[in-house]
N, C-alpha and C positions, 0 to 999 in steps of 0.2 A: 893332864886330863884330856882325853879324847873330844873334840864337838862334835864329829860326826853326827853323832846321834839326832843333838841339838838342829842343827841342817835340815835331818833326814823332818825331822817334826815340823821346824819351819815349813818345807816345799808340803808339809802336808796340814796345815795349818791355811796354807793358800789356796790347797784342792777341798777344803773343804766346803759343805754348803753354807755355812753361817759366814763364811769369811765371804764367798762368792757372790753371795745375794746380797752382805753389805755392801759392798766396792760397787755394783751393780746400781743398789741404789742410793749410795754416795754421789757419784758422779751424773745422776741424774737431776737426783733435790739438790745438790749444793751448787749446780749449773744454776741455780735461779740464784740471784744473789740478794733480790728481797729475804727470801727464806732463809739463805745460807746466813744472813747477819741476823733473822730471827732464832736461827738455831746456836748460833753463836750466842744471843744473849740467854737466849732460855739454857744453853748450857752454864755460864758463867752463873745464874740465880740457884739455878741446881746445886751447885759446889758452896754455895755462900751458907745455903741456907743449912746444908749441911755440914759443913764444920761447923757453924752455930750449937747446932745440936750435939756436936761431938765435943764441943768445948763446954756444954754444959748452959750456953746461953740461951734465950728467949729468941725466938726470932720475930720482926718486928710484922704487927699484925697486917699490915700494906704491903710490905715486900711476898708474902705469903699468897695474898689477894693478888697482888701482879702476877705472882709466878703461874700461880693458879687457870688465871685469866690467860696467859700467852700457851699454857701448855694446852687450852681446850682448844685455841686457835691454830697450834701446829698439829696435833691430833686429828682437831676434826679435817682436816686433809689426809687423802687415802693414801698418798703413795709417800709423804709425809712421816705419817703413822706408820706404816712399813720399816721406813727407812728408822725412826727411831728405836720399832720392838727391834728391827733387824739389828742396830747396834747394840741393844742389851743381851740379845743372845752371845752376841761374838764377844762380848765383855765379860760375859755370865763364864763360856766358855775360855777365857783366858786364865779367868778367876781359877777355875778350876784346876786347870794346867796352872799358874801357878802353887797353887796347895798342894799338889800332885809334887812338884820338885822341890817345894822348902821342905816338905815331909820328907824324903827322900835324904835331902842332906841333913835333916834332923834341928833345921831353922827353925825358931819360937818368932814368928814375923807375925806383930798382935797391933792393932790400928789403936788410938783409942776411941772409947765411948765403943 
């Protein structure tokens, strides 16, 4: 199999805007290292509390509340707030391009829940 191609997508995968404006403001928010271990934890609550869900369990009603509570505190900061929709787009967008080439090779790639 050829990569070429793969290459050619990557370098344009890094010309793009959603990759651009995330590394952008990557390297600005996670310069603070208050925030960067806030973002650290509110990501690690994020993953918890969804495989909970995906496993079928309760999530417990505090951990919920905390997650709750840190994500209005990294949000309500602006550049913050950027930086995180900025990561969901380029995430969204990977999502995509993945499905785009398991289709392609005709892969059944199914998560559960």
């Amino acid at each position: 199999m050829e990569y070429s191609a793969a290459y050619r997508l990557a370098d344009e995968i890094r010309a793009s805007e959603e990759y651009r404006t995330y590394h952008a403001l990557k390297e600005s928010v996670m310069g603070d290292e208050t925030v960067a271990a806030l973002i650290r934890e509110y990501r690690k609550m994020q993953i918890s509390l969804q495989m909970n869900v995906m496993a079928g369990k309760e999530n417990d009603p505090e951990e919920v509340q905390r997650f709750s509570a840190l994500s209005g505190l990294l949000f309500a900061k602006q550049e913050v707030s950027q930086f995180l929709l900025a990561e969901m787009r380029l995430q969204q967008a990977m999502a995509d391009i993945m499905k785009i080439v398991t289709d392609a090779a005709g892969l059944e790639l199914q998560l559960p829940g």
